[in-house]
py3Dmol code that shows the C-alpha trace and the ligand (Angstrom):
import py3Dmol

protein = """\
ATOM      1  CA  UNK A   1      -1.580  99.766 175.246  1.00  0.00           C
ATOM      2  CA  UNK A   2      -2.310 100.050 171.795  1.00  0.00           C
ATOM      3  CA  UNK A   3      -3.838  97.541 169.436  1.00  0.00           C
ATOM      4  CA  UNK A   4      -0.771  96.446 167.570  1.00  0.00           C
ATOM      5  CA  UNK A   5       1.110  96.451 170.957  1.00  0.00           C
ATOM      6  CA  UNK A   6      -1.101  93.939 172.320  1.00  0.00           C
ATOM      7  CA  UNK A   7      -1.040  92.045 169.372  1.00  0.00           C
ATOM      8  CA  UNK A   8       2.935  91.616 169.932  1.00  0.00           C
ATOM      9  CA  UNK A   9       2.470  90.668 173.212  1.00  0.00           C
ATOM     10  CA  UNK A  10       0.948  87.434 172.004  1.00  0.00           C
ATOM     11  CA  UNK A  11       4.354  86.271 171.181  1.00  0.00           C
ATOM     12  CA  UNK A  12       5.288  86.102 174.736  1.00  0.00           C
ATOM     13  CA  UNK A  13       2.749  83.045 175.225  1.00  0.00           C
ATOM     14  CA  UNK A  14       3.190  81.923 171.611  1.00  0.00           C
ATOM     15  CA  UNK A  15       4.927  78.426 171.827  1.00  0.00           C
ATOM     16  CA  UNK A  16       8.262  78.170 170.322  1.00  0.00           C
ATOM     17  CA  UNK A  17      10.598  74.964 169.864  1.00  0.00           C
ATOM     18  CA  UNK A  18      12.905  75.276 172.979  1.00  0.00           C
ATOM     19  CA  UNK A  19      16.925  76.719 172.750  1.00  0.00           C
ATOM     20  CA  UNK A  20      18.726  73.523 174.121  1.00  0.00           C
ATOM     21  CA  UNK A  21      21.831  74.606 176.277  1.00  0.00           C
ATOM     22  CA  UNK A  22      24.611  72.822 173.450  1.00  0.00           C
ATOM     23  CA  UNK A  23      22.585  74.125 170.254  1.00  0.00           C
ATOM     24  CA  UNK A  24      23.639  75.980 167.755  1.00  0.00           C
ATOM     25  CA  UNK A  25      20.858  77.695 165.353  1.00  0.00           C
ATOM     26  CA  UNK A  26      22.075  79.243 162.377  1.00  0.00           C
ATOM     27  CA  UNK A  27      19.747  81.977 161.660  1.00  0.00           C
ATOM     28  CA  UNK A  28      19.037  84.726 158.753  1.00  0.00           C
ATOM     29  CA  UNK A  29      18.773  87.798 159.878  1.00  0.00           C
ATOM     30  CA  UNK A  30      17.194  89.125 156.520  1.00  0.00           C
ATOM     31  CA  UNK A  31      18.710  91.998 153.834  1.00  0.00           C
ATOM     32  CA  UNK A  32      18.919  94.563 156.229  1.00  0.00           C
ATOM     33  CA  UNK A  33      15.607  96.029 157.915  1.00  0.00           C
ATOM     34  CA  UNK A  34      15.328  94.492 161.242  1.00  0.00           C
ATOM     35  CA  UNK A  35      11.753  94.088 160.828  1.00  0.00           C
ATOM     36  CA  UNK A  36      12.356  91.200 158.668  1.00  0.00           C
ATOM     37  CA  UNK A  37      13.998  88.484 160.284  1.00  0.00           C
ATOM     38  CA  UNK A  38      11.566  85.629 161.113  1.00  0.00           C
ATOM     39  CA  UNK A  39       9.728  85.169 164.635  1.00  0.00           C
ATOM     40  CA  UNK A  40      11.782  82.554 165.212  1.00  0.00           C
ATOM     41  CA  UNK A  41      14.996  83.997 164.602  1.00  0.00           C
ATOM     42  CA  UNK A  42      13.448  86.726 167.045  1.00  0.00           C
ATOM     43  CA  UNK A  43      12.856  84.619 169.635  1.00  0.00           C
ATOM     44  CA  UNK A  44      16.433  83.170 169.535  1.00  0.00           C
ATOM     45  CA  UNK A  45      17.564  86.412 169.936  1.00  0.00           C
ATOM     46  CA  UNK A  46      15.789  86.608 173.489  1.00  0.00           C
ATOM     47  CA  UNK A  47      17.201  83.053 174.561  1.00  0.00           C
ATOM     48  CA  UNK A  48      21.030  82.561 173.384  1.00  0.00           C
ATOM     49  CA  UNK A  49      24.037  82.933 175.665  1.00  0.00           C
ATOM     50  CA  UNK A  50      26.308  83.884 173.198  1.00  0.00           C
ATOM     51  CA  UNK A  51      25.526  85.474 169.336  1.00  0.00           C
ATOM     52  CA  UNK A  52      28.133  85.163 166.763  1.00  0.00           C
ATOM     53  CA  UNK A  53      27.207  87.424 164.031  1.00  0.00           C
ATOM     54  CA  UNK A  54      28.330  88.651 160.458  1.00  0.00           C
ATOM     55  CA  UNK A  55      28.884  92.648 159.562  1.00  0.00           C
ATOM     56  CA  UNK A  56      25.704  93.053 157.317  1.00  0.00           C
ATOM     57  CA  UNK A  57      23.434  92.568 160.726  1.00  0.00           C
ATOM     58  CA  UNK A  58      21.651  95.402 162.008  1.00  0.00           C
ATOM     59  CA  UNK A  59      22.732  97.106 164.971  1.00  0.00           C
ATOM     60  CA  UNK A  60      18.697  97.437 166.123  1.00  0.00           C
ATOM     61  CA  UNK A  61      18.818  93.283 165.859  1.00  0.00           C
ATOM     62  CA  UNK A  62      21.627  92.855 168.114  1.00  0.00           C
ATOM     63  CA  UNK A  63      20.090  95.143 171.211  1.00  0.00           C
ATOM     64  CA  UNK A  64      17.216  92.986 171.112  1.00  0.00           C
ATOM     65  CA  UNK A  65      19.229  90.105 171.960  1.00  0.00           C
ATOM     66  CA  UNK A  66      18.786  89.089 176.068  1.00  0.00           C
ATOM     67  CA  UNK A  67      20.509  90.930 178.789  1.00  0.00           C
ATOM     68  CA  UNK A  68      22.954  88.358 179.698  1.00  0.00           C
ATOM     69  CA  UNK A  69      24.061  87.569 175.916  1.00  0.00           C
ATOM     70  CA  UNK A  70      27.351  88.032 174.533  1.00  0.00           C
ATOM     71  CA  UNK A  71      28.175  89.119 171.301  1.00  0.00           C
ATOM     72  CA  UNK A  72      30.933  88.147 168.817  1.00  0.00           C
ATOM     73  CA  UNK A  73      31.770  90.207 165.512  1.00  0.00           C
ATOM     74  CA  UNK A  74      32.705  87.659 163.066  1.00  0.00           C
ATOM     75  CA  UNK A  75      32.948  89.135 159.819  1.00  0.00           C
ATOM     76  CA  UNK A  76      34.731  91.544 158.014  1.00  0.00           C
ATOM     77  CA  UNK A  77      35.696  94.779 159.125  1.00  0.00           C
ATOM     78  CA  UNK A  78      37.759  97.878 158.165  1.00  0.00           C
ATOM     79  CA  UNK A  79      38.502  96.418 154.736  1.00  0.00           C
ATOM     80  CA  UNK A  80      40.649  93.148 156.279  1.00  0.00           C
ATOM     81  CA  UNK A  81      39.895  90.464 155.066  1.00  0.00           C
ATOM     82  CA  UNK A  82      36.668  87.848 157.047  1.00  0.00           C
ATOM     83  CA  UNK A  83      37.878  85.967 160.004  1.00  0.00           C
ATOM     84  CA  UNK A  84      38.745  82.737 158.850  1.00  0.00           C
ATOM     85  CA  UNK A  85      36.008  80.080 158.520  1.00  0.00           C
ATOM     86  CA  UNK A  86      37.731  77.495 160.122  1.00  0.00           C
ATOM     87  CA  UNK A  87      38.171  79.335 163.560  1.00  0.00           C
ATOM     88  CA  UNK A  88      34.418  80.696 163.211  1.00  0.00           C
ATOM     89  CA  UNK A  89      33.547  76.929 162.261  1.00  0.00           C
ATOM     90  CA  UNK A  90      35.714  75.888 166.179  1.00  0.00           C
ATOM     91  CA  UNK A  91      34.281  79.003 167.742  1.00  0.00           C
ATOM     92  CA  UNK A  92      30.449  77.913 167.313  1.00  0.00           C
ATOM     93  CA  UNK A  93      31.532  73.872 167.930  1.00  0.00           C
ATOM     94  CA  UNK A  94      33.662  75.237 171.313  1.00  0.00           C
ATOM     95  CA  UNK A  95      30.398  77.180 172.582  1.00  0.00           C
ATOM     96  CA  UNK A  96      28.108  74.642 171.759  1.00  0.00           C
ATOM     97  CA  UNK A  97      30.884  71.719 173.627  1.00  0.00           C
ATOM     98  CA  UNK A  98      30.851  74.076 176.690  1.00  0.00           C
ATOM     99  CA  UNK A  99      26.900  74.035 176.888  1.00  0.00           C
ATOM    100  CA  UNK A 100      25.675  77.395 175.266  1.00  0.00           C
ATOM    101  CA  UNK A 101      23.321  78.188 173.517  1.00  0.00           C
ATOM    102  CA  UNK A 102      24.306  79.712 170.427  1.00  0.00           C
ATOM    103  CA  UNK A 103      23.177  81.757 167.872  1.00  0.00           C
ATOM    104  CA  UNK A 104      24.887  81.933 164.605  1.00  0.00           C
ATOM    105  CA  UNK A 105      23.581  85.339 163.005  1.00  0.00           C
ATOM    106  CA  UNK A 106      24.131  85.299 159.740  1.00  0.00           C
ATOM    107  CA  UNK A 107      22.457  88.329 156.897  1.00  0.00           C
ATOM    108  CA  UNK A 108      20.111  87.332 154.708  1.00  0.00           C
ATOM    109  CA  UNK A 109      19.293  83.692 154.303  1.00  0.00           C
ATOM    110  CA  UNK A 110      21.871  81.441 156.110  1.00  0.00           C
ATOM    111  CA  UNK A 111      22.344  78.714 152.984  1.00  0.00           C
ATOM    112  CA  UNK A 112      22.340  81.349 149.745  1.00  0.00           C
ATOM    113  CA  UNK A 113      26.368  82.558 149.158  1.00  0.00           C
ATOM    114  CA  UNK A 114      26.429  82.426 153.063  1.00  0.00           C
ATOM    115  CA  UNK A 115      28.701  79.475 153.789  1.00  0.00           C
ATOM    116  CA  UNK A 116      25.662  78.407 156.476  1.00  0.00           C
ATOM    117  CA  UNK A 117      26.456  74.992 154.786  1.00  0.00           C
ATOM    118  CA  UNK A 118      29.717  74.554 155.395  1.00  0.00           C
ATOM    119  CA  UNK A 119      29.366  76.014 159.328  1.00  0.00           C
ATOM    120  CA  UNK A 120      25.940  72.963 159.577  1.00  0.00           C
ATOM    121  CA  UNK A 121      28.397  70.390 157.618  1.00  0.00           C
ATOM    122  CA  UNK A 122      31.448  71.397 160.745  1.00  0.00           C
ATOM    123  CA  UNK A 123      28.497  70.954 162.995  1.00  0.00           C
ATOM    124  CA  UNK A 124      26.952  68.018 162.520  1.00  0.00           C
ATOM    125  CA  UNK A 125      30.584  66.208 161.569  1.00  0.00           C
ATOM    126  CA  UNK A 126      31.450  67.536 165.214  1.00  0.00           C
ATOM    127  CA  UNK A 127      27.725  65.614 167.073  1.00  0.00           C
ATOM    128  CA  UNK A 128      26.145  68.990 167.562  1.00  0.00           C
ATOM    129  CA  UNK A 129      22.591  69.696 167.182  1.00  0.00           C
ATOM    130  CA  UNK A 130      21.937  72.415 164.890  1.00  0.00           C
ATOM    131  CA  UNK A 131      18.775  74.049 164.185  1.00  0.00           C
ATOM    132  CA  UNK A 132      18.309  76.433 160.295  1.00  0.00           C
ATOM    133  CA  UNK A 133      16.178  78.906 160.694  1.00  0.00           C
ATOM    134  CA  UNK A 134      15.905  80.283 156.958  1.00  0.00           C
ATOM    135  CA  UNK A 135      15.933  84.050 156.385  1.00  0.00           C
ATOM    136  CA  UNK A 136      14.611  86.341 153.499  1.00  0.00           C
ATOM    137  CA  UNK A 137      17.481  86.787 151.285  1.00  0.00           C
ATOM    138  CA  UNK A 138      18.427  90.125 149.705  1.00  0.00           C
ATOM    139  CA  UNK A 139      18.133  88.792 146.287  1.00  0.00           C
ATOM    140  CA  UNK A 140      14.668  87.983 146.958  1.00  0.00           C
ATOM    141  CA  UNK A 141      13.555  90.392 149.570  1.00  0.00           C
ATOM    142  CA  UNK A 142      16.222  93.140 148.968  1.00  0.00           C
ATOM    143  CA  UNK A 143      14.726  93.277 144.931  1.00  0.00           C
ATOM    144  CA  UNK A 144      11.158  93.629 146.723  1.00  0.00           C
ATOM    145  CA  UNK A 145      11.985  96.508 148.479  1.00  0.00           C
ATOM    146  CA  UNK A 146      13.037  98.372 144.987  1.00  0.00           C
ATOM    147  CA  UNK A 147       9.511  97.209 143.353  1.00  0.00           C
ATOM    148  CA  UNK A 148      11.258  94.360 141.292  1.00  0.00           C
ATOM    149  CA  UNK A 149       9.304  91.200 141.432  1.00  0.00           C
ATOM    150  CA  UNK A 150      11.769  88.674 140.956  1.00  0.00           C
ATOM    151  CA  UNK A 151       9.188  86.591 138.765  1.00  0.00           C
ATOM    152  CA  UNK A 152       6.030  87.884 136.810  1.00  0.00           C
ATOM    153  CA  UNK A 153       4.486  85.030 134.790  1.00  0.00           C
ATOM    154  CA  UNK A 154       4.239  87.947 131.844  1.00  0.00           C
ATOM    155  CA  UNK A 155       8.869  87.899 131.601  1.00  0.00           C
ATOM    156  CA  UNK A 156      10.231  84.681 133.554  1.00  0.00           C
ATOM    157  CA  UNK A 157       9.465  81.280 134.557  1.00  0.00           C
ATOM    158  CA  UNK A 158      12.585  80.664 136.130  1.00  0.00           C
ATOM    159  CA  UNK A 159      15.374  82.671 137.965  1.00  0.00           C
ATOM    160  CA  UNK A 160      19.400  82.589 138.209  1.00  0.00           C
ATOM    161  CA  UNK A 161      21.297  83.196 141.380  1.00  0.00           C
ATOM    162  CA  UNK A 162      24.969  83.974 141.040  1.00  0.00           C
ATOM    163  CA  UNK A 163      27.565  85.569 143.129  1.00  0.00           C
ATOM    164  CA  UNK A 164      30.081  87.610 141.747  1.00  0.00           C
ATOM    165  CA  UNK A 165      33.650  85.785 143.331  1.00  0.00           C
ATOM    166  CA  UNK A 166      34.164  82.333 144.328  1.00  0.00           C
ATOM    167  CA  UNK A 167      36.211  81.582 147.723  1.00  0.00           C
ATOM    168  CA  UNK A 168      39.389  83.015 145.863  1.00  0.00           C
ATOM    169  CA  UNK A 169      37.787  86.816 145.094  1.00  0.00           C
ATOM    170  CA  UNK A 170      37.825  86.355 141.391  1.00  0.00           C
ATOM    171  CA  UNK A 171      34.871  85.916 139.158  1.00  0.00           C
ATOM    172  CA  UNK A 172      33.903  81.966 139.420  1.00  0.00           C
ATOM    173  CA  UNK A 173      35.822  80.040 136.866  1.00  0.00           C
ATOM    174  CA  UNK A 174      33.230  77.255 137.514  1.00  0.00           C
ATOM    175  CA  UNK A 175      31.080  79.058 135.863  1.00  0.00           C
ATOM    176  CA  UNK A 176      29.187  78.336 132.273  1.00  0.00           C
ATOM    177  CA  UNK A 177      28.516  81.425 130.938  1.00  0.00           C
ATOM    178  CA  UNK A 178      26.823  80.538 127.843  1.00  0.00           C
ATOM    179  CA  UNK A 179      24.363  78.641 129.923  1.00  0.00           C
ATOM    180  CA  UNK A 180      23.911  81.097 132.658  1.00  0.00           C
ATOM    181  CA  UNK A 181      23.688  83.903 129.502  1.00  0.00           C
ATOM    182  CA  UNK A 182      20.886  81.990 128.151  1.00  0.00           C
ATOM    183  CA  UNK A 183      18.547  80.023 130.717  1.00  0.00           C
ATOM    184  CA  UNK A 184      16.754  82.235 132.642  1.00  0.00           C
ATOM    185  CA  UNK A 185      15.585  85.570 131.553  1.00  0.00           C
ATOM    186  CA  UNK A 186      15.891  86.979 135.378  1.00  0.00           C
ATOM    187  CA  UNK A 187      20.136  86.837 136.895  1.00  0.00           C
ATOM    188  CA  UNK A 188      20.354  88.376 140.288  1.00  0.00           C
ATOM    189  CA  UNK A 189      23.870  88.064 141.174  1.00  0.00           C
ATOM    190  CA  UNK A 190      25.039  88.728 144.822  1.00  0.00           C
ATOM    191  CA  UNK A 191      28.734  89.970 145.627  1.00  0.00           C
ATOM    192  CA  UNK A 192      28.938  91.377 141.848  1.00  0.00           C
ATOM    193  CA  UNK A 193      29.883  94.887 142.152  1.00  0.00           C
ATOM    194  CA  UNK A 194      33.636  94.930 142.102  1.00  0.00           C
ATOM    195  CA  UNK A 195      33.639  92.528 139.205  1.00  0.00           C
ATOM    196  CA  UNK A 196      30.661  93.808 137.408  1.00  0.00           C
ATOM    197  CA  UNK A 197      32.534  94.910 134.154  1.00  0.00           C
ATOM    198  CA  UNK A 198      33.883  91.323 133.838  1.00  0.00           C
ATOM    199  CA  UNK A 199      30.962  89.619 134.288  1.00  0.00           C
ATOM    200  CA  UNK A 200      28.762  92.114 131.808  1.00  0.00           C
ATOM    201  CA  UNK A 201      31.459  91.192 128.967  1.00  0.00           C
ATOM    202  CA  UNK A 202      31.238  87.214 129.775  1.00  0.00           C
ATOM    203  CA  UNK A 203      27.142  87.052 129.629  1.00  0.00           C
ATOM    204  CA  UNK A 204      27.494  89.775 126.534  1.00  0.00           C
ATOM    205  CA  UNK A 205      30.025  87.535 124.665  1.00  0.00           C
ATOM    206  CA  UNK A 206      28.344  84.709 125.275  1.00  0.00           C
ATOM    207  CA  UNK A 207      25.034  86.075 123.691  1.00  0.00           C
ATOM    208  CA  UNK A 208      23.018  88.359 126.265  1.00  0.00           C
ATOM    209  CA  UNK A 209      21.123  91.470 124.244  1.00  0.00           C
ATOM    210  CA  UNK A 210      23.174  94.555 125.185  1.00  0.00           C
ATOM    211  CA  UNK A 211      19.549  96.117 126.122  1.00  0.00           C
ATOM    212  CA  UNK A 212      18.749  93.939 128.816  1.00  0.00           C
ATOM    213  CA  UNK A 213      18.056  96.392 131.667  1.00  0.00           C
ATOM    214  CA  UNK A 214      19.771  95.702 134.586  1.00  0.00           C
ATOM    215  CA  UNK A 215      19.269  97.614 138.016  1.00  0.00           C
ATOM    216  CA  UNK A 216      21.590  97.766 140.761  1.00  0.00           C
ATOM    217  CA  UNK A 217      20.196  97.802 144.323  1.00  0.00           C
ATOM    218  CA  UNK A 218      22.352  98.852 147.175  1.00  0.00           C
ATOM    219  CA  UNK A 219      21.750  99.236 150.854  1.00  0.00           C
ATOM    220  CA  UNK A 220      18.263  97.071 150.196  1.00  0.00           C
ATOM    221  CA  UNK A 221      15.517  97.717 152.874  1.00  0.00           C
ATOM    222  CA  UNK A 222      17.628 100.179 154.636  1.00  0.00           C
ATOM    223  CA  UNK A 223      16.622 104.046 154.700  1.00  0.00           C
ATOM    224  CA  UNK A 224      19.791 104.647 152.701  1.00  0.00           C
ATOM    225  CA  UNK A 225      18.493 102.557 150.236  1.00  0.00           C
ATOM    226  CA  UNK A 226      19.037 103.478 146.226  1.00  0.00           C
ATOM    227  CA  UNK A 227      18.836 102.354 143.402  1.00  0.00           C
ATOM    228  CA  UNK A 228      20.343 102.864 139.742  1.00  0.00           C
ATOM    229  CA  UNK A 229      18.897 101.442 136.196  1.00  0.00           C
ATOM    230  CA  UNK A 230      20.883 101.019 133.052  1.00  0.00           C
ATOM    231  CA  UNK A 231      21.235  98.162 130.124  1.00  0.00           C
ATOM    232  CA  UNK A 232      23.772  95.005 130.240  1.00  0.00           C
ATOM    233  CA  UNK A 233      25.732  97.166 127.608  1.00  0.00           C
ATOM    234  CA  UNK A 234      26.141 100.362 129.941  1.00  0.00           C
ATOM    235  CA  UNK A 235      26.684  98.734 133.001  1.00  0.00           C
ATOM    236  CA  UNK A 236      29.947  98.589 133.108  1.00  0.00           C
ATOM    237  CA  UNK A 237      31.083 102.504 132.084  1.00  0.00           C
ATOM    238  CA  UNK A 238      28.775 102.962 134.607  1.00  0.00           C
ATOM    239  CA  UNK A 239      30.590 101.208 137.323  1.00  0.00           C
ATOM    240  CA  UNK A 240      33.502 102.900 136.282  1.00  0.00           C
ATOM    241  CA  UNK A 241      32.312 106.334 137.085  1.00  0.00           C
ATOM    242  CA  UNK A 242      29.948 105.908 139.646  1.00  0.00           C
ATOM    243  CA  UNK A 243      30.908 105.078 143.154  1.00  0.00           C
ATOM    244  CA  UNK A 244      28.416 102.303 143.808  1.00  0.00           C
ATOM    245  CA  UNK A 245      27.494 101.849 147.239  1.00  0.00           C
ATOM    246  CA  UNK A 246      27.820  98.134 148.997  1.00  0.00           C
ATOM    247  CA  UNK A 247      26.223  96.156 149.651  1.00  0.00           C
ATOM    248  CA  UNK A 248      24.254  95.884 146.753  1.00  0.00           C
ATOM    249  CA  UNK A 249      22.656  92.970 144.448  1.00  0.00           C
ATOM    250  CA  UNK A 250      22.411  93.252 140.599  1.00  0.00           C
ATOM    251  CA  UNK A 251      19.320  92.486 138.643  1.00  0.00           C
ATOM    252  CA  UNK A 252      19.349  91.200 135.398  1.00  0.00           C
ATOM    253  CA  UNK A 253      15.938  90.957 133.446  1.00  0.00           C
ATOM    254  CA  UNK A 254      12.952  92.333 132.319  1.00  0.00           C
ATOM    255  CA  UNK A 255      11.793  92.536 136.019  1.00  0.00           C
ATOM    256  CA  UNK A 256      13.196  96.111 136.812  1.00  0.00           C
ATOM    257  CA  UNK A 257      10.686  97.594 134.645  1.00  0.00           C
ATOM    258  CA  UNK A 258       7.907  96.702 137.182  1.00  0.00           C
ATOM    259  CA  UNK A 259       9.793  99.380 139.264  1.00  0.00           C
ATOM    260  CA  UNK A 260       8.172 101.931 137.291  1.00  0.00           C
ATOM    261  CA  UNK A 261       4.967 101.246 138.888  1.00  0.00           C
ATOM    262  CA  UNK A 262       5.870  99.066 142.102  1.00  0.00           C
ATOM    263  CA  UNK A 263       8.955 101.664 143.257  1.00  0.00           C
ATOM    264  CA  UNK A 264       6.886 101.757 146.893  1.00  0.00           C
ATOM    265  CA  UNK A 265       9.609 102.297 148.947  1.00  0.00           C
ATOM    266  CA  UNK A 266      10.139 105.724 148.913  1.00  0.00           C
ATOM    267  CA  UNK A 267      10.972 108.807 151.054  1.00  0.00           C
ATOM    268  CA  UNK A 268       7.542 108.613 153.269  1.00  0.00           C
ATOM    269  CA  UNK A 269       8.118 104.747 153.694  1.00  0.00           C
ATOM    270  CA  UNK A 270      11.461 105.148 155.452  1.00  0.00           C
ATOM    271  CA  UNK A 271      10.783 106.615 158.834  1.00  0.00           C
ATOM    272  CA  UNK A 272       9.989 103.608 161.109  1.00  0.00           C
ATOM    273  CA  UNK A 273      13.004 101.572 163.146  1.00  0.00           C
ATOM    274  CA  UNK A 274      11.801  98.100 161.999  1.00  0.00           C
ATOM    275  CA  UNK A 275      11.491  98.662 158.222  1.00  0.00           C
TER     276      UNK A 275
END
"""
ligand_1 = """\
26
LIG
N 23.223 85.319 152.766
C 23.046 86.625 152.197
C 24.055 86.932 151.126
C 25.469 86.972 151.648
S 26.618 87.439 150.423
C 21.611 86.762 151.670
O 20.894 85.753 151.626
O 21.198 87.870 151.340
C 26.655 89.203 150.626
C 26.001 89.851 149.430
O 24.594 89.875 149.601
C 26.370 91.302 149.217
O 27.594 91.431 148.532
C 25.222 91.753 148.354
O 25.348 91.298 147.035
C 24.058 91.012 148.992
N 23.372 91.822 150.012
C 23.259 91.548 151.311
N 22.543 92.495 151.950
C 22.189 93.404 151.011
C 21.445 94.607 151.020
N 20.885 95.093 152.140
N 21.303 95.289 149.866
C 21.828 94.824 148.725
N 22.543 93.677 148.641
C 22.724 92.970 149.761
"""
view = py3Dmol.view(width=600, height=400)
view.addModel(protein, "pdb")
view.setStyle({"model": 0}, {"cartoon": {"style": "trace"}})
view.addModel(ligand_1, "xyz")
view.setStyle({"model": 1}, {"stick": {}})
view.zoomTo()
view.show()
């Protein structure tokens, strides 16, 4: 065996918080790359009885999952529309009533645009014990893997995260623009894509500099990974003509220019299953 090998094989002695028969943990499975969901997400992988898990999961996440698990697509699929919350909500409170232990796989980080809240609010309304385990979310990690810092003490001292729809598909209406236009120097904006155009005009009109650079960052950590740089102004011609692959997370901010020297994730990086 190998140094690194043997060095894995720690984890089989390491000591982790036990998977109660009745539990549900609600775990982020990271942007993408298997190799970045947390140890102990890993190691609930090896112990649940049943995984209930969203579409952006890997594939390579789910084998690793223990011989005797069963796994449940909840997400969406084929361009219908997600299973509804409420049954996925009953689904993980039935399991956990019946004595399993389950494993809500969700991608990313659980609790950012991931409704992990409302499934832990269902959860501990309904007397079940829950454990979060928090994952690295694609607006954090995702930017990382393009070279885009998502602070640098020299551009921002403070970031905004916003997702492109609210629960009804359409751009939040909740939303102050002119204060989300002007607080932070850095927007990364999650499920923005299909409304991009919409939201360009709203931050524009309410004051953003046309020049802003703003990078778009789809398939994040993934080999098929890419990326595509323009200004707040051009965005959304852009988006018009391009076919932009999902999922992807938009960057705002004088952060994407650190790509020009941090873009590390290129063609020789790609090659290895976990990352
Ligand atoms: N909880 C997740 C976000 C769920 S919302 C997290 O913390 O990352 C789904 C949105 O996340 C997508 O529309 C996209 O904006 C973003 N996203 C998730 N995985 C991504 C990836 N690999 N690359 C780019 N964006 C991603």
């Amino acid at each position: 065996m190998n140094g690194k090998k043997q060095h894995f094989a720690a984890l089989d002695s390491a000591d982790f918080p036990p998977f109660e028969p009745g539990e549900v943990w609600l775990v982020g499975a990271g942007p993408g790359a298997p190799g970045l969901m947390s140890l102990l997400g890993y190691f609930a992988l090896g112990e649940a009885d049943v995984i209930i898990h969203d579409a952006l999961v890997s594939e390579e996440l789910l084998n690793m999952a223990g011989p005797g698990a069963r796994i449940v697509f909840a997400g969406k699929r084929g361009g219908r529309p997600s299973a509804d919350q409420n049954d996925i909500t009953l689904h993980l409170i039935e399991e956990a009533k019946a004595e399993k232990r389950v494993l809500r796989l969700k991608g990313g980080d659980p609790f950012m645009f991931g409704r992990g809240g409302e499934e832990c609010l269902a959860l501990a309304k309904a007397g079940i014990k829950f454990r979060i385990v928090p994952g690295i979310t694609a607006g954090i990690g995702g930017l990382a893997y393009a070279g885009v810092p998502v602070t640098h003490r020299d551009t921002n001292h403070a970031v905004i995260f916003l997702t492109g729809h609210d629960e009804n598909g359409v751009v939040p209406q909740s939303v102050d623009w002119y204060a989300i236009a002007t607080a932070a120097p850095v927007i990364v904006m999650y499920m923005a894509v299909k409304h991009l155009a919409s939201i360009c005009q709203k931050l524009l009109a309410a004051g953003r500099a046309p020049g802003d650079r703003l990078a778009i960052v789809s398939n994040a950590t993934l080999p098929e990974q890419s990326v595509i740089e323009t200004t707040l102004a051009k965005a959304e011609a852009l988006v018009r003509e391009h076919d932009i692959a999902t999922p992807s997370v938009v960057v705002l901010g004088p952060v994407s220019q650190y790509r020009d020297v941090l873009d590390w994730y290129g063609p020789g990086m790609r090659g290895n299953s976990l990352g």
